[in-house]
matplotlib code that plots the C-alpha trace (Angstrom):
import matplotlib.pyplot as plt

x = [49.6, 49.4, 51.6, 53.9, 56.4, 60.0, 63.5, 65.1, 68.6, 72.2, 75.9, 78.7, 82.2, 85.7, 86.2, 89.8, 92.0, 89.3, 87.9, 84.3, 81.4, 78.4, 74.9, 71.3, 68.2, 64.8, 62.6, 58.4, 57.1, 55.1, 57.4, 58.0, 59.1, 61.5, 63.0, 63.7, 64.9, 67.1, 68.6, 69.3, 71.1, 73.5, 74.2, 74.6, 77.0, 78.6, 81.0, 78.6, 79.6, 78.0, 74.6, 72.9, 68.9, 67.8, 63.6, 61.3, 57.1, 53.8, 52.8, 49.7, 46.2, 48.0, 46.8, 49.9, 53.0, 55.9, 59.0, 62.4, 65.7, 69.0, 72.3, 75.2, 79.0, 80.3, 83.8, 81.2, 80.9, 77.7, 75.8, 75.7, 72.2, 69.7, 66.8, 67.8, 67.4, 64.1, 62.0, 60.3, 60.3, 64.4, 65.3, 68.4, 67.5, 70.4, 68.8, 69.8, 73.1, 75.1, 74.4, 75.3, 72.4, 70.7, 67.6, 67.9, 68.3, 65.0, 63.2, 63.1, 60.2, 57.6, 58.7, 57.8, 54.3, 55.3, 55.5]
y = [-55.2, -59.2, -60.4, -63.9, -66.0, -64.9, -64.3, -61.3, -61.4, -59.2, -59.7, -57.4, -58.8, -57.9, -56.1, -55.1, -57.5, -59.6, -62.8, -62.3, -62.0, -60.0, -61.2, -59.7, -61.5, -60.7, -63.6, -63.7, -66.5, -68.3, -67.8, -71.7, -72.1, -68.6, -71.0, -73.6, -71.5, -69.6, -72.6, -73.9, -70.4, -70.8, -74.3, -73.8, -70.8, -72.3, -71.0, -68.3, -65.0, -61.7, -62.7, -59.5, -59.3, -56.1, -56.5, -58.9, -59.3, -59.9, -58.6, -57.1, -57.6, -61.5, -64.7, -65.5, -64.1, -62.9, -61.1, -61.5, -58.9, -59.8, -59.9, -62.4, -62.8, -65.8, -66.6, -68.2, -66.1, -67.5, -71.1, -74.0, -74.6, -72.2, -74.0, -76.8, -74.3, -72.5, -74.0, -70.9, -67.7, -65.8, -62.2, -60.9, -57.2, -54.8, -52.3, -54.3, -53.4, -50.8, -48.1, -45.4, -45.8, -49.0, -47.1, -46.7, -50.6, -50.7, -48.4, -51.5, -53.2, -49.8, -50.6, -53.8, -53.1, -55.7, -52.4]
z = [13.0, 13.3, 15.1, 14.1, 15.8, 14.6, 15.5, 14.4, 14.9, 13.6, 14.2, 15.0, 14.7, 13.8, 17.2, 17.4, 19.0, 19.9, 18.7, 19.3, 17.9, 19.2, 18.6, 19.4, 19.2, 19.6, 20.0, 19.5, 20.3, 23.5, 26.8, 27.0, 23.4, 24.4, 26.9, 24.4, 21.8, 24.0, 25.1, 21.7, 20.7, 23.4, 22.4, 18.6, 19.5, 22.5, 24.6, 25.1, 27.2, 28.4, 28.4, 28.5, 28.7, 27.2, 27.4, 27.3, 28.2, 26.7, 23.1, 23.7, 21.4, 21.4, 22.9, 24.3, 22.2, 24.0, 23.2, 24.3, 23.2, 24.2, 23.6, 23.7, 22.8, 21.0, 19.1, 16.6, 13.3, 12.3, 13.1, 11.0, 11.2, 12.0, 11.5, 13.9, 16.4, 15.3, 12.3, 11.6, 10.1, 11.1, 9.6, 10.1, 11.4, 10.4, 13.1, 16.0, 17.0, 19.5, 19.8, 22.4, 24.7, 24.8, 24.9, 20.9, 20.4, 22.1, 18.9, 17.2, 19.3, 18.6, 14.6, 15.3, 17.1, 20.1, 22.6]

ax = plt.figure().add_subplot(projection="3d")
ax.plot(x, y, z, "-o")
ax.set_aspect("equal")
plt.show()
């Protein structure tokens, strides 16, 4: 499988009570521009809470290409402009979310090819 740069990325809100909204990311792309982009989520869905890195490393048979899963909490709903942040190729990912074990979330880089 070829690998591309891409962010993959899926929301879970409407937690009872709460006014938060849960997002998951998983980022492919060289480590420094990971950096960048990171930084540029946080911003566009600032105040950011519960960072939670999930996996990340090198995407092997790649010159370079990384990958990066996480998670975040933001009262954000959505961002305003996604492409401000990352002017490439997004996909929302319906298969990132919660699941009992965090172990399942982590299927999602075999269908993927990046472990």
């Amino acid at each position: 499988m070829t690998q591309q740069r891409r962010i993959l990325w899926n929301r879970e809100y409407n937690f009872q009570g709460e006014n938060v909204t849960r997002w998951y990311f998983l980022i492919v792309n060289a480590q420094r521009e990971i950096t960048g982009i990171r930084k540029k989520i946080y911003e566009g869905l600032a105040p950011v809470d519960n960072i939670e890195d999930l996996d990340k490393s090198r995407v092997k048979s790649t010159e370079g290409l990384y990958y990066d899963l996480f998670r975040l909490e933001s009262p954000k709903p959505r961002f305003n402009n996604p492409l401000g942040i990352y002017n490439g190729k997004w996909k929302r990912e319906r298969s990132l979310y919660t699941r009992e074990t965090d172990l399942s979330l982590l299927n999602i880089l075999e269908r993927e090819g990046l472990a």
